[in-house]
C-alpha positions in Angstrom: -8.7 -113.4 -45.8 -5.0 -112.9 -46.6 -2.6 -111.1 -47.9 -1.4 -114.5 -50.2 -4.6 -114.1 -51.8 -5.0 -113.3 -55.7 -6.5 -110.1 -54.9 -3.5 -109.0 -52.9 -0.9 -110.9 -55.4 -2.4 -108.9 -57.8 -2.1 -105.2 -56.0 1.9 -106.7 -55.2 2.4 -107.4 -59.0 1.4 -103.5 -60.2 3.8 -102.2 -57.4 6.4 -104.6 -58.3 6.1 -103.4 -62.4 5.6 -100.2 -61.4 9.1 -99.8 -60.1 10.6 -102.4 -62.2 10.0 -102.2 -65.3 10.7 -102.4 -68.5 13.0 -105.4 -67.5 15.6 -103.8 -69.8 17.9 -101.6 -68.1 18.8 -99.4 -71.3 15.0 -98.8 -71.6 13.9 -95.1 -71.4 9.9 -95.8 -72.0 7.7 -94.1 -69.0 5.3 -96.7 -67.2 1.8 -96.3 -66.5 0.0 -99.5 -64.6 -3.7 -100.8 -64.5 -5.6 -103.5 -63.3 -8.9 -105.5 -64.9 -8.9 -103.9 -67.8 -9.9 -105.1 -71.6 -12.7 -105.9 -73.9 -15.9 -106.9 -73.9 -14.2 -110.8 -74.5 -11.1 -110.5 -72.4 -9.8 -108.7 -69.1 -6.4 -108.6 -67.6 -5.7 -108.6 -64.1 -2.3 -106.2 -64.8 -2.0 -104.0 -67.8 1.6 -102.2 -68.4 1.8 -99.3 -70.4 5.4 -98.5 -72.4 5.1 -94.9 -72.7 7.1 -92.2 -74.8 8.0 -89.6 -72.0 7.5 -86.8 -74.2 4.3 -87.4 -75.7 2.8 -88.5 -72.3 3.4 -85.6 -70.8 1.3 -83.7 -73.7 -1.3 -86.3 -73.3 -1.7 -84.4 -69.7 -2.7 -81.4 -71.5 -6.4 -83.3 -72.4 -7.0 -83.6 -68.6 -7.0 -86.9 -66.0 -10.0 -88.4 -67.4 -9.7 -90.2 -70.1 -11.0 -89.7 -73.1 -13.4 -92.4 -74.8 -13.9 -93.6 -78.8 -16.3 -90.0 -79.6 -14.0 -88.0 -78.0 -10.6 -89.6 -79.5 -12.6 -89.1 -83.0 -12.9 -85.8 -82.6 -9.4 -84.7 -81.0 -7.4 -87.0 -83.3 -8.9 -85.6 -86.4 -9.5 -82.1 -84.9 -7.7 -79.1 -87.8 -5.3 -76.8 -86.9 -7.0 -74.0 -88.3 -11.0 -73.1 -88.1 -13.0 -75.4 -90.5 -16.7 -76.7 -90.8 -16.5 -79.8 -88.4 -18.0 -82.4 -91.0 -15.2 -81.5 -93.8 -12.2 -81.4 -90.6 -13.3 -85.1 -89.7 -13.5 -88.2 -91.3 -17.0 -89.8 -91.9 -17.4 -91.3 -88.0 -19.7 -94.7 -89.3 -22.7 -93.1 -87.6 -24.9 -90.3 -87.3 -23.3 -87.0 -87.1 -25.7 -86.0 -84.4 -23.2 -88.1 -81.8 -20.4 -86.3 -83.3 -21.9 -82.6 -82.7 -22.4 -84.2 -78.8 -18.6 -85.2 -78.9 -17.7 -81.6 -80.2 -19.6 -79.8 -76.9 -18.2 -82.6 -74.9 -14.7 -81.7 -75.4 -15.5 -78.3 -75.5 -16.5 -78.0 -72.2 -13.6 -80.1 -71.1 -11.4 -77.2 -72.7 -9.5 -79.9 -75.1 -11.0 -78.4 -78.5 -11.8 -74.9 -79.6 -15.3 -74.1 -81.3 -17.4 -71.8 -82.8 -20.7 -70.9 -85.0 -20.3 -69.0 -88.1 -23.1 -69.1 -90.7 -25.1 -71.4 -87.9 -22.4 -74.1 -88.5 -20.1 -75.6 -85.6 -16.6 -74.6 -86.9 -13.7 -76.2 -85.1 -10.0 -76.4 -84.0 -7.4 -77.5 -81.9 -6.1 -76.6 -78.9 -3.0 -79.5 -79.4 -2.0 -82.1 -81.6 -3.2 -85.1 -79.9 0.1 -87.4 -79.1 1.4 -90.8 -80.1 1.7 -91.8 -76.8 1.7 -95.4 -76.3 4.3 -97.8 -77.4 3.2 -101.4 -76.0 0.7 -103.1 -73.8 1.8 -106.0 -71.8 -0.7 -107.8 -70.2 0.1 -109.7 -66.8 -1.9 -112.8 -65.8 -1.9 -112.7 -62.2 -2.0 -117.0 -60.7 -0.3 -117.1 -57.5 -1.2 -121.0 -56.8 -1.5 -122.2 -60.4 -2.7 -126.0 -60.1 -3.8 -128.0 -63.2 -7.2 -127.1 -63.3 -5.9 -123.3 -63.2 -3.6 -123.8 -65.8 -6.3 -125.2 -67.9 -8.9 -122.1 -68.1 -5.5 -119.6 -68.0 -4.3 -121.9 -71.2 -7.3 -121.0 -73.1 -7.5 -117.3 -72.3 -3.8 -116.9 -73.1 -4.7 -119.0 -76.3 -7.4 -115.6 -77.5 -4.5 -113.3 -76.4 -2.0 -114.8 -78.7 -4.3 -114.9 -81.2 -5.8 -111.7 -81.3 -2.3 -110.0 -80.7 -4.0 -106.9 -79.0 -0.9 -106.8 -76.5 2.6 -106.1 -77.6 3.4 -109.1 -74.7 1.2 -111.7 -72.3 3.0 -113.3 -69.4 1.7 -115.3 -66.4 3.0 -114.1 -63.1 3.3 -116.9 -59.9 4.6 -117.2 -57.1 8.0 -119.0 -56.9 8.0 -122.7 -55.2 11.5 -122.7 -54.6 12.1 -125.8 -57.1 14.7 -126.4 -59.4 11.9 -125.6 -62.4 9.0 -124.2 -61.8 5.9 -126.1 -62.3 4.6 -123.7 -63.9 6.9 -124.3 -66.9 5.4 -128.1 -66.9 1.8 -126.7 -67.8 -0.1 -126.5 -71.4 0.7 -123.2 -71.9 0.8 -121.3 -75.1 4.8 -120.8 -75.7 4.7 -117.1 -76.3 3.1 -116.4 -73.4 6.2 -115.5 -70.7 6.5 -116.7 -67.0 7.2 -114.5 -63.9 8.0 -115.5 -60.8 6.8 -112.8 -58.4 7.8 -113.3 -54.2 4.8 -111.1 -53.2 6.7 -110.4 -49.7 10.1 -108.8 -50.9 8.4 -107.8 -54.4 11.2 -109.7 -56.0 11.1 -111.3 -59.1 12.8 -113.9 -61.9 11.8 -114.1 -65.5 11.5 -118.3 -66.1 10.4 -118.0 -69.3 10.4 -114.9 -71.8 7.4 -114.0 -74.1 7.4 -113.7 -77.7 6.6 -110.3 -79.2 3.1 -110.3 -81.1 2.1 -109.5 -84.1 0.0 -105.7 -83.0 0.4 -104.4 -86.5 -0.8 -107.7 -88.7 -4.6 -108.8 -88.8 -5.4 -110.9 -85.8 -7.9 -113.8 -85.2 -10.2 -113.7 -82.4 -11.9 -117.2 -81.4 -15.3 -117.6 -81.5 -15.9 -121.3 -80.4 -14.1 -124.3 -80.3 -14.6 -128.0 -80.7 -16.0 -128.8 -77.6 -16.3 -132.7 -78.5 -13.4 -134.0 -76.2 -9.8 -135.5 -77.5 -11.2 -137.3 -80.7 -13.1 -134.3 -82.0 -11.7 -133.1 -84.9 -14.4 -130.4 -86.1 -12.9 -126.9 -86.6 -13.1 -124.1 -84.4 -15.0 -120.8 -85.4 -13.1 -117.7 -85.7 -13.3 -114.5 -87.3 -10.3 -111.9 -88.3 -9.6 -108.6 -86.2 -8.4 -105.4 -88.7 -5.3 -103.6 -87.7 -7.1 -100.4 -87.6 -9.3 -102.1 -85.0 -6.9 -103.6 -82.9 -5.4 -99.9 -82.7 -8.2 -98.4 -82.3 -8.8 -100.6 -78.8 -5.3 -100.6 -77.7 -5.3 -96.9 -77.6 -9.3 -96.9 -76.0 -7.5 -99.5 -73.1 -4.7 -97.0 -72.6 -6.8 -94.0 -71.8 -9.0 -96.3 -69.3 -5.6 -97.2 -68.0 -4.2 -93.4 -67.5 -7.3 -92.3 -65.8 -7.5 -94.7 -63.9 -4.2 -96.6 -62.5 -3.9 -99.6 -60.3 -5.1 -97.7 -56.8 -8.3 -97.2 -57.9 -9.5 -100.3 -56.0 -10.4 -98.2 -53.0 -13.3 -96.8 -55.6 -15.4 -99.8 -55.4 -14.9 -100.6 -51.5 -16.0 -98.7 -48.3 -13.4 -96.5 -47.2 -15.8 -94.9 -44.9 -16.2 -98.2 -42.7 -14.5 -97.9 -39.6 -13.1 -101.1 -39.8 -11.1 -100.0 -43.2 -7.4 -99.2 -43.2 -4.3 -98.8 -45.5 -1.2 -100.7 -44.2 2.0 -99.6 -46.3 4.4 -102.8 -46.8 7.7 -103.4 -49.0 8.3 -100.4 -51.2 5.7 -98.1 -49.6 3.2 -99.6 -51.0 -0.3 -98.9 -49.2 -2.6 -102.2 -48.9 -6.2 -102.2 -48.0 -6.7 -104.1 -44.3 -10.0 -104.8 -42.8 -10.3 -105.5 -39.1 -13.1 -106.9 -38.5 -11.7 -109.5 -40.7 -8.4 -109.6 -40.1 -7.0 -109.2 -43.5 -6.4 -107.7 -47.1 -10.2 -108.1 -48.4 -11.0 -107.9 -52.0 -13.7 -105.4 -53.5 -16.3 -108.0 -53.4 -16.1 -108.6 -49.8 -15.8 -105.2 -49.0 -19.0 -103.3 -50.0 -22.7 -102.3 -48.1 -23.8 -105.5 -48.2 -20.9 -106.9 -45.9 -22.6 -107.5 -42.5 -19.3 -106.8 -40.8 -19.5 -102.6 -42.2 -19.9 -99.6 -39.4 -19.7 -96.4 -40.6 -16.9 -94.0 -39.2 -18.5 -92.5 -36.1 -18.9 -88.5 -36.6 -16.6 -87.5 -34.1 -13.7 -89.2 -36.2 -14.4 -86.1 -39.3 -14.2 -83.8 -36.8 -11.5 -84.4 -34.2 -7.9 -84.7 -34.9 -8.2 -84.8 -38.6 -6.4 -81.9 -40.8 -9.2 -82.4 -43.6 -12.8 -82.5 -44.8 -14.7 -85.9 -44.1 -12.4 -88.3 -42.0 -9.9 -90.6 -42.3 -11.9 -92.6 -45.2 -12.0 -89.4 -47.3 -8.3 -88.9 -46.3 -7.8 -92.5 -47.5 -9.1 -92.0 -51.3 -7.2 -88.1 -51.4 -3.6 -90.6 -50.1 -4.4 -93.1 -52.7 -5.3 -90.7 -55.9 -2.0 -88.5 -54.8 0.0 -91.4 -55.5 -1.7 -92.7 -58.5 -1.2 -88.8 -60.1 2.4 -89.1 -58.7 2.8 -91.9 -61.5 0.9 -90.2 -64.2 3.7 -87.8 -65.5 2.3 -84.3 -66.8 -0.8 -84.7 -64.4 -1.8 -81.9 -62.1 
């Protein structure tokens, strides 16, 4: 394991767009960055966020976590004066029941105001909920893209275009130092931009710029296609994506993105191992290292099951170290300081 992995490409690319973008300099947009994030049909390895300042620092007043479809129901729609919660929101599409569990949900998270008057649930809000998010760009991360790569990435970037769920799709490489890139030489759809990234110095050169998609028109999500080689000409299957929906989503993808930032990788590995560090590189940026190894390991390769893990021994939570639980617990408190650091408004 290596750091020129597509694992550690990936953590490189959300530290290099997290200081560097937008690209354009006149842009005042706050940034918020993510990783594997999507639909049920897609993920992206790199979501980025173009944020209105002001509005997402009122977002912070709903709290870190984000906030799911029930909950956004009942916050977006919420009056700002007392009324009977089924004449204050619109008719949610299923039973009310769920709705009443979304009502004591946000309650208890202290984002809605409530109470009972003639036995019914009256309701109100606390704040307006914000129009926070501008655009989602989604980053394709292929640091060796060969032909065979280029063909599964042409596809997927294929249902991005079509769909037009994100404002922008680019493919970010790593540079070979040619004249053009090869990159550029692939079957890849034309709106989709090119990046190429130099994990090392977290420098980076647009080779080809996206085309802006169509977010606010009806989009076309791909269902199958002809699967009968060069000469088959049968049609594909498809079906059309509503606006409302496609808002909807984007704005679902943006909360999962706020609460949860790029860093939350140490989440699904084993801190707690003894053979676990951080190593900070270019920019500050903290990487995860494994000894036993030798090398920036990926989630999969760092979990129980890996017949390499040794928990810390006891002594090392109680001897030297200024906190509760060790240097793993330290590890996660480093990592979520940081990723609050880039949430603006966040406690």
């Amino acid at each position: 394991m290596n750091d020129a992995g597509e694992f550690g490409f990936e953590l490189r690319t959300c530290r290099w767009a997290e200081r560097q973008w937008p690209l354009e300099a006149t842009s005042d947009r706050a940034v918020i960055v993510a990783r594997q994030l999507g639909t049920r049909d897609r993920r992206w390895d790199t979501i980025v966020l173009e944020c209105d300042p002001d509005a997402l620092r009122k977002r912070a007043n709903f709290g870190s976590n984000r906030l799911d479809s029930d909950l956004l129901h009942v916050v977006r729609n919420a009056p700002a004066d007392w009324a009977y919660y089924r004449d204050a929101l619109p008719d949610p599409g299923y039973p009310w029941r769920y709705v009443r569990e979304s009502i004591h949900r946000a309650d208890d998270r202290g984002i809605l105001e409530t109470r009972k008057r003639a036995n019914r649930i009256e309701i109100r809000r606390k704040w307006p909920y914000p129009d926070w998010l501008e655009r989602v760009v989604a980053i394709e991360n292929k640091p060796d893209l060969d032909a065979s790569a280029a063909r599964a990435l042409g596809a997927q970037l294929e249902y991005d275009v079509a769909v037009a769920l994100a404002d922008e799709v680019w493919v970010a490489t790593r540079p070979t130092g040619e004249r053009v890139e090869p990159v550029l030489f692939e079957d890849l759809p034309i709106e989709a931009g090119v990046l190429a990234l130099q994990p090392e110095t977290l420098s980076a050169s647009v080779e080809w710029y996206p085309r802006s998609l169509a977010v606010d028109e009806p989009g076309t999500r791909i269902l199958e296609r002809p699967a009968g080689g060069a000469r088959d000409g049968s049609a594909a299957r498809f079906e059309y994506v509503d606006p409302a929906e496609k808002r909807q989503t984007r704005l679902e993808i943006a909360e999962r993105a706020y609460e949860r930032g790029w860093r939350s990788f140490v989440e699904t590995m084993r801190p707690d191992c003894r053979h676990f560090e951080l190593r900070a590189r270019t920019g500050g940026q903290a990487m995860p290292y494994c000894h036993a190894h030798g090398g920036c390991q990926t989630a999969a390769a760092c979990s129980g099951s890996c017949p390499e893990f040794e928990p810390e021994p006891p002594t090392w939570r109680t001897h030297g170290w200024p906190i509760e639980g060790g240097p793993g617990t330290r590890l996660q408190q480093l990592l979520e300081t940081r990723r609050r650091r880039n949430r603006p408004g966040a406690d």
